[in-house]
N, C-alpha and C positions, 0 to 999 in steps of 0.2 A: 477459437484461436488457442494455439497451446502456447504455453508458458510452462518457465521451470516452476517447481515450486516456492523456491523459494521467493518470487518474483510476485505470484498469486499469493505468497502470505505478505509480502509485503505490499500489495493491492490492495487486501484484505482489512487489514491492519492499518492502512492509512483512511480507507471509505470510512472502519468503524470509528475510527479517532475524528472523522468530519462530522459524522451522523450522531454522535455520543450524548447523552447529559455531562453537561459542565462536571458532573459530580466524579465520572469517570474518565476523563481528559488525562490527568496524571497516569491512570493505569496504562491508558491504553498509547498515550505516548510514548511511555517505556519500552511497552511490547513493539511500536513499530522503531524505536530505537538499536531496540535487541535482533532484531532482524536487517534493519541497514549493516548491524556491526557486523555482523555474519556474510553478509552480500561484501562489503570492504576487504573480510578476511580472502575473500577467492581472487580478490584483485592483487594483478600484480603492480600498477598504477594505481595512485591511493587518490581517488577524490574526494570530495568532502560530502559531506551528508546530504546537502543543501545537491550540490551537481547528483549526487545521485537520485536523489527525489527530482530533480531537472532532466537528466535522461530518462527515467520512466513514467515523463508525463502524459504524454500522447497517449503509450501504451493504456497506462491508467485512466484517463479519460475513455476507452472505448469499454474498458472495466467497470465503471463507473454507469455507464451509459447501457450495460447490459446487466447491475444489481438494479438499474431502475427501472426498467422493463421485468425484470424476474417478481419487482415487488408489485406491481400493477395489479390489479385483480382478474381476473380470466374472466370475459363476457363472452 
């Protein structure tokens, strides 16, 4: 499936902030914050953080569902 990029960072950047240690939660919250803001800036309608992580869920579930197959081991 293609995707923009910035779409697949903010894919990225939401998986690692699910899969993380506690210990890096902070960081990696920021970075998928830093990337919502940027995704907001292109909009010309402003929705909130929360709708935006709500419109790319679908999407990111089949993202999600093809890092867990990537991680799988090859038999």
């Amino acid at each position: 499936m293609s995707r923009s990029p910035l779409i697949e960072a903010i894919h990225e950047a939401r998986y690692d902030l699910e899969t993380c240690a506690p210990h890096e939660k902070p960081e990696l919250r920021r970075k998928l914050d830093e990337l919502i803001a940027q995704a907001l800036a292109r909009c010309a309608s402003k929705p909130s953080r929360h709708e935006v992580l709500n419109l790319l869920y679908d999407d990111y579930k089949e993202f999600r569902k093809m890092k867990k197959r990537q991680e799988w081991p090859k038999l």
